[in-house]
C-alpha positions in Angstrom: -13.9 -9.3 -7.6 -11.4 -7.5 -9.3 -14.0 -4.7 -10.9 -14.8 -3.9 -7.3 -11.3 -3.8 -6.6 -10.5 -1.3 -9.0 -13.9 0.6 -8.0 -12.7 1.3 -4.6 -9.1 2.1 -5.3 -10.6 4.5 -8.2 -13.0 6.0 -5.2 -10.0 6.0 -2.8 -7.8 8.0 -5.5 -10.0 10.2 -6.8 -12.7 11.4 -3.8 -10.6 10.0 -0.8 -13.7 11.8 1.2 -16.4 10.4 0.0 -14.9 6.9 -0.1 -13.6 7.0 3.4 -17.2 8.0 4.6 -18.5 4.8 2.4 -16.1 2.6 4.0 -16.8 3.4 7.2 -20.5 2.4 6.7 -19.4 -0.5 4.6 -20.0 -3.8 7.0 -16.7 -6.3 5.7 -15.2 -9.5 7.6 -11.6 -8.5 8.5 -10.7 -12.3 6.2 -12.5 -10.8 4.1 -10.9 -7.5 3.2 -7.8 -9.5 3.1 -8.6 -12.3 0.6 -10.7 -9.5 -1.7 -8.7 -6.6 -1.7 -5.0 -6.5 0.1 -4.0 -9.9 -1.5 -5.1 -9.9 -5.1 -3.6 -6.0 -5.3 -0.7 -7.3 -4.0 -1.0 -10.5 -6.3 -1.5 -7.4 -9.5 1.4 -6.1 -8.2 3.7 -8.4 -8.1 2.4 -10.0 -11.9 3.3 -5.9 -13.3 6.4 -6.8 -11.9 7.4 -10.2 -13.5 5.6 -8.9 -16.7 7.1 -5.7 -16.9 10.7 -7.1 -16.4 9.8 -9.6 -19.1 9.0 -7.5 -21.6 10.5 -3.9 -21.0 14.0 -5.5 -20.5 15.8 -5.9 -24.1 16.6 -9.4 -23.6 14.3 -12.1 -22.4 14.7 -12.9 -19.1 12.6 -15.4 -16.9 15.2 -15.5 -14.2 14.9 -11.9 -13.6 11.4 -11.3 -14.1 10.9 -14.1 -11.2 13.7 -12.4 -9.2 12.0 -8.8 -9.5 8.5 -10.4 -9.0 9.6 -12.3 -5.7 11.1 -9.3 -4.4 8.5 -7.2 -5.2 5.8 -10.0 -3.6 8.2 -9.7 -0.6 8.5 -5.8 0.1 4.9 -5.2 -0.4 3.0 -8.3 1.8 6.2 -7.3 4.2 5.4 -3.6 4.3 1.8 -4.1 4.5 1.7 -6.1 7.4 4.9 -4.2 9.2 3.1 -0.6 8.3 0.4 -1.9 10.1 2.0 -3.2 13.2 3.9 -0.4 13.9 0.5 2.1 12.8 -1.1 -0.3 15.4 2.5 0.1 18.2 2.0 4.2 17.5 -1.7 4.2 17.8 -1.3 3.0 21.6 1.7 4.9 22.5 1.4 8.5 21.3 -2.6 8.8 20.6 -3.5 6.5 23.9 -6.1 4.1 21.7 -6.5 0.8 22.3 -4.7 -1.7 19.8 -7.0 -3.1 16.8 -4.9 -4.6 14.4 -7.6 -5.4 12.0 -8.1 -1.6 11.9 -4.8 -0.8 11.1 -4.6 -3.1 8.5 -7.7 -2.2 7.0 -6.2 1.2 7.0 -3.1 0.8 5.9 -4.5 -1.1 3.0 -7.3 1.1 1.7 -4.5 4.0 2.2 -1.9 2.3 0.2 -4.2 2.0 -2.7 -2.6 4.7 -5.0 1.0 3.4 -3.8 -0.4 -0.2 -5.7 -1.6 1.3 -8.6 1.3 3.6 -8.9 3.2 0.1 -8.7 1.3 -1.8 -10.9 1.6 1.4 -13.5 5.3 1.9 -12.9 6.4 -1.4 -13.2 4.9 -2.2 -17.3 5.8 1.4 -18.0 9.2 2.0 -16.7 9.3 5.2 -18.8 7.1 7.1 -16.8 9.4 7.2 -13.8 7.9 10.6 -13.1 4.7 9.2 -11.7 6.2 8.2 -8.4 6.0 12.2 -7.2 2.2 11.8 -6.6 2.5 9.1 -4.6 2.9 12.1 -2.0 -1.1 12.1 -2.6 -1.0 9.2 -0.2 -1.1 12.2 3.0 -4.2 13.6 1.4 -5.7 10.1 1.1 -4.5 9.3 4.8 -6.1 13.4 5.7 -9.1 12.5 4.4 -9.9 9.1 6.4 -8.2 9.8 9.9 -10.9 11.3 10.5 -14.2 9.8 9.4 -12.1 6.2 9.4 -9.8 6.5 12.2 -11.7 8.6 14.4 -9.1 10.9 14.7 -9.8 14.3 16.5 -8.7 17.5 14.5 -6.0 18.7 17.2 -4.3 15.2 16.3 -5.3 14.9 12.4 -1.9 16.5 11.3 0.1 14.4 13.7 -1.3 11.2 13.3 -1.6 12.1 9.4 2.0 13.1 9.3 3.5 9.2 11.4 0.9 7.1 9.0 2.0 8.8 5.9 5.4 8.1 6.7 4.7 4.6 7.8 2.8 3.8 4.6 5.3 5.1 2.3 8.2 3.9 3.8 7.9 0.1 5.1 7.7 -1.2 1.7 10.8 0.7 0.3 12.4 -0.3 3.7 11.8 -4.1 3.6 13.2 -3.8 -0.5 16.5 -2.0 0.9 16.6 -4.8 2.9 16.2 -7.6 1.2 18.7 -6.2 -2.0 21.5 -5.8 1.3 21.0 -9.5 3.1 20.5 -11.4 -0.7 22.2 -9.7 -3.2 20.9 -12.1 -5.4 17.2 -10.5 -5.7 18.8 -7.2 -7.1 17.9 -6.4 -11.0 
């Protein structure tokens, strides 16, 4: 499970064309897409996180490592399912489609594939704090299947491109803001 995992979030990074144009052929159960590939990046996710607390930090710390896993588990199941709702609220409103939440999820998932990795990458190696510019590759990535994916006709691409982007990116950092204000417990 997890090799095809990491073959489509390889594809998605590295010929976000190509793959877009493969998943659109690709025949998947909505469950499905959840259980094998949303949940257990998510799941990777939050393990970098209580790993990479536990031994980056100088001391040994279970209590934190749990603390920066939960919150991490939290922000990123939160800002996947938020990030699609409101992709799913916009996509009726300003592009005058009909709602399909099981599309926007898939999207939103297959699009936030680099913005996992990054995660999973920043979080055992702390050093490289650097590595969160590119994930500004996430428009590109979001470019690239608005239109073979989404269905998205080129007068739109930039606009809906431009609202997804920002959805994507920003949920997940939102619903972290939020949770370090209401329990200041969770913050490391």
């Amino acid at each position: 499970m997890y090799k095809e995992i990491f073959k489509w979030v390889i594809a998605i990074i590295s010929q976000p064309g190509k793959a877009w144009v493969m998943l659109t052929k690709k025949e998947e159960n909505d469950d499905e897409f959840l259980s094998r590939f949303v949940y257990p990046l998510i799941g990777l996710v939050t393990v970098a996180a209580f790993l990479g607390v536990l031994f980056t930090r100088k001391e040994f710390d279970v209590e934190l490592a749990l603390k920066s896993s939960i919150k991490t588990l939290v922000s990123s199941f939160g800002g996947f399912y938020l990030g699609a709702y409101f992709l799913n609220e916009v996509w009726q409103s300003f592009f005058k489609r009909e709602k399909d939440m099981k599309l926007m999820q898939r999207f939103v998932g297959y699009s936030s594939s680099l913005m996992f990795a990054l995660s999973v990458v920043l979080m055992l190696l702390p050093e490289f704090f650097f590595l969160r510019i590119f994930v500004l590759y996430t428009f590109y990535i979001v470019w690239e299947g608005a239109g073979p994916y989404m269905q998205i006709e080129e007068n739109t691409r930039l606009k809906f491109t431009g609202v997804a982007t920002v959805i994507i990116l920003l949920t997940p950092s939102v619903i972290g803001i939020l949770l370090a204000l209401l329990m200041p417990g969770l913050n490391i």
